[in-house]
GUTORKOL-717841 format. One record per residue (C-alpha): x, y, z negated. Coordinates in steps of 0.001 Angstrom, whole numbers, plus 500000, padded with zeros to 6 digits. Example, Ala and Ser with C-alpha at 12.3 -4.5 7.8 and 13.67 -1.06 7.14 Angstrom:
BEGIN
{node {512300 495500 492200}}
{node {513670 498940 492860}}
//
This chain:
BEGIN
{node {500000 500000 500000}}
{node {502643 501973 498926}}
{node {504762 501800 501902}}
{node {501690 502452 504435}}
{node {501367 506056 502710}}
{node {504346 506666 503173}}
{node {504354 505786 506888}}
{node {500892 507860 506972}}
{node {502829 510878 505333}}
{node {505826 510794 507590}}
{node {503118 510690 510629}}
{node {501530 513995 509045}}
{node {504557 515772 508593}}
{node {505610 514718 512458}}
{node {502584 516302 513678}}
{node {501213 519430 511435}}
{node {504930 519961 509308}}
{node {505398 520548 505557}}
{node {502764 520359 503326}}
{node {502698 523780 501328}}
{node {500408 522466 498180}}
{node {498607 519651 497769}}
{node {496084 517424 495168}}
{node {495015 514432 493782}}
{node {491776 513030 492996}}
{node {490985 509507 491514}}
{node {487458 508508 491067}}
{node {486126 505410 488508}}
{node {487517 502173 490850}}
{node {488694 503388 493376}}
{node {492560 503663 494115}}
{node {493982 507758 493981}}
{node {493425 509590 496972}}
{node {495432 512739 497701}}
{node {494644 515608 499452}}
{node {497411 517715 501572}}
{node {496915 521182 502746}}
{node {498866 522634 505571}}
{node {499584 525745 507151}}
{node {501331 526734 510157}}
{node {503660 530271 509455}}
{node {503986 530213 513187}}
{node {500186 529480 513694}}
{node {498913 532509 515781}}
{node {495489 531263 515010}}
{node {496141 531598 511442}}
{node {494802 527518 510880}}
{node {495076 526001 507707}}
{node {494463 521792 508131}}
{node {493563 519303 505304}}
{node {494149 515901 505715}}
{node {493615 513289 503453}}
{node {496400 510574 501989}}
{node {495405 506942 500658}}
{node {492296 506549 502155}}
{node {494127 504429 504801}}
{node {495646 502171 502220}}
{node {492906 499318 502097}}
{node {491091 498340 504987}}
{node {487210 499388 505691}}
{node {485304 496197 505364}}
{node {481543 495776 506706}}
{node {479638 495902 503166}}
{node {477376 492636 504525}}
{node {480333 490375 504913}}
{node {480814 487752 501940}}
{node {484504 488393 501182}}
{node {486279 491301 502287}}
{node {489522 490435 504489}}
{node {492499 492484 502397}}
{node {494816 492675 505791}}
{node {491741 493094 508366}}
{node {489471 495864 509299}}
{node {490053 499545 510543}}
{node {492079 502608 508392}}
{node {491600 505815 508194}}
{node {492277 509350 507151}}
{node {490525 512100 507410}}
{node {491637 515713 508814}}
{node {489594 519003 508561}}
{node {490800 522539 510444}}
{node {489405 525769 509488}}
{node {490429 529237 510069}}
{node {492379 530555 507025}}
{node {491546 533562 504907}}
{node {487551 533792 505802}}
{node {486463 531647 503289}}
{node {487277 530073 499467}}
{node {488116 526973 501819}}
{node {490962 525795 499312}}
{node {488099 524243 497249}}
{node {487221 521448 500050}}
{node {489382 519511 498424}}
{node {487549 517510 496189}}
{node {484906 517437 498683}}
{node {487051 515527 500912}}
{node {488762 513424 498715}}
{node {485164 511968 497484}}
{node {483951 511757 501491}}
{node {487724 509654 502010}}
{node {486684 507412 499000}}
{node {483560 506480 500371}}
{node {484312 503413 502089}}
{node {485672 502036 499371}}
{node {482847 503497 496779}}
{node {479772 503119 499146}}
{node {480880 500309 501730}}
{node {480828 502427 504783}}
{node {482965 502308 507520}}
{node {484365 505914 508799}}
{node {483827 505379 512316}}
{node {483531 508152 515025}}
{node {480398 509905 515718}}
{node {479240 508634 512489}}
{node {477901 511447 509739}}
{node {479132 512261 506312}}
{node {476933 514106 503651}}
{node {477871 515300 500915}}
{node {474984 516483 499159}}
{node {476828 519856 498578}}
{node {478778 522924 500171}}
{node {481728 521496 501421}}
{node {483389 524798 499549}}
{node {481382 527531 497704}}
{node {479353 529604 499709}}
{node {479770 526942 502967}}
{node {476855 526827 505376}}
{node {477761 523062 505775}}
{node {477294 520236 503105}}
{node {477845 517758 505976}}
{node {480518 516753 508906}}
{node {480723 514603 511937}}
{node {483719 512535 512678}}
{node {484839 513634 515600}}
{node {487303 510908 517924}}
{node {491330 510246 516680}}
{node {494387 510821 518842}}
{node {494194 514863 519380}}
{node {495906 516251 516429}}
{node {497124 513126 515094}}
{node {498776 510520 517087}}
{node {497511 506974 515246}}
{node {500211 505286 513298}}
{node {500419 501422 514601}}
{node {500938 499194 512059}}
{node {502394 495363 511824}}
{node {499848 492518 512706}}
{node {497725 491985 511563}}
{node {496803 495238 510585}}
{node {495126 497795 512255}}
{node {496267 501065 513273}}
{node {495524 504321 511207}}
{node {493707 506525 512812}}
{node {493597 510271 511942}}
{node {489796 510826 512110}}
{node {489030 514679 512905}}
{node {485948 516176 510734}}
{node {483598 518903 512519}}
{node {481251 520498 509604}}
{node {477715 520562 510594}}
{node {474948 522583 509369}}
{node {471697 521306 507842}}
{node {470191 522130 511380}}
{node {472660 520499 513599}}
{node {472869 517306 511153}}
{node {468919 516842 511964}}
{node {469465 517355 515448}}
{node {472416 514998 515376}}
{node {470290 511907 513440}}
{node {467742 512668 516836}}
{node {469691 513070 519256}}
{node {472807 511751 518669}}
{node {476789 512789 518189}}
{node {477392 513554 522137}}
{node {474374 515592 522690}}
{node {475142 517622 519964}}
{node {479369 517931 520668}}
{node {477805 518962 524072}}
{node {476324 521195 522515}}
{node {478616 522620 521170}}
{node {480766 522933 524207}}
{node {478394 524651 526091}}
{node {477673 527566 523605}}
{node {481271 528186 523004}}
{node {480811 527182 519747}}
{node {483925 527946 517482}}
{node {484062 524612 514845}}
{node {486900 525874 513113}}
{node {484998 528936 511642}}
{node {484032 528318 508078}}
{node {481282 530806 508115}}
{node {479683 530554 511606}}
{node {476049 529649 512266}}
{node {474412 526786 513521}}
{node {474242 526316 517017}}
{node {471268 527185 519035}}
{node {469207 524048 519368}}
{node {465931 523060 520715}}
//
């Protein structure tokens, strides 16, 4: 387990740099999940990424199967990019350290175009209490593993508002990242509206 983080951290650093602060949460039975914050000096866009660290240490297992397989089954962490300085955004932490120890408190597998809901701002004052997982392999290159383990794969989150998290249940994760697309919509803004829908 140990050595996996590790391999997960060095694949972080590779791709977003230093880490400039970062937490740790640990929840009743569940193994410690960190939370790393970074942010790009040379950043024009002024982007500050959080990515989560030990979520990819077990395997997701399919809660119906009799006995989980300790080697088998996909990993996971989690990576959210917001525009720095607009919003308290510092306090998703938490927030994303309980949404990367759900598989492991709830069952669920972390797949993409699947939802996550958190029952709460994802920070204070967020419009969104809820995020889709958007598809690995942009930001993060996935880190292969030996066999017969699976690769980790750096799972993007796009916050959603109440609105578009109804729409998505409806219609589904394209329709809505199409919509998205088509309005220009700007997901890394912690304080933008929902998208037109209809």
């Amino acid at each position: 387990m140990e050595e996996i983080l590790g391999l997960v951290e060095a694949r972080l650093r590779t791709a977003l740099g230093a880490p400039d602060a970062r937490a740790a949460v640990t929840f009743l039975g569940t193994d410690r999940i960190e939370v790393l914050r970074f942010l790009d000096p040379e950043d024009t866009a002024d982007v500050v990424r959080y990515a989560t660290l030990g979520m990819a240490a077990q395997p997701m297992t399919d809660p119906s199967e009799m006995l989980a397989d300790p080697e088998r089954g996909p990993r996971a962490e989690l990576v959210l990019s917001v525009r720095a300085g607009l919003a308290d955004t510092d306090r998703v932490l938490r927030p994303l350290a309980v949404l990367a120890a759900s598989p492991q408190v709830e069952g669920v597998i972390v797949a993409p175009g699947s939802s996550l809901d958190l029952g709460e701002p994802l920070w204070p004052g967020a419009p969104f209490s809820s995020v889709l997982v958007g598809e690995p392999g942009g930001l993060v290159a996935d880190l292969e593993l030996d066999e017969p383990l699976e690769p980790v794969r750096f799972l993007p989150l796009l916050p959603m508002t109440p609105n578009e998290a109804a729409w998505k249940r409806v219609r589904g994760a394209q329709e809505l990242q199409e919509r998205w697309l088509a309005h220009g919509t700007d997901l890394r803004d912690p304080l933008r509206r929902s998208v037109v829908l209809d």
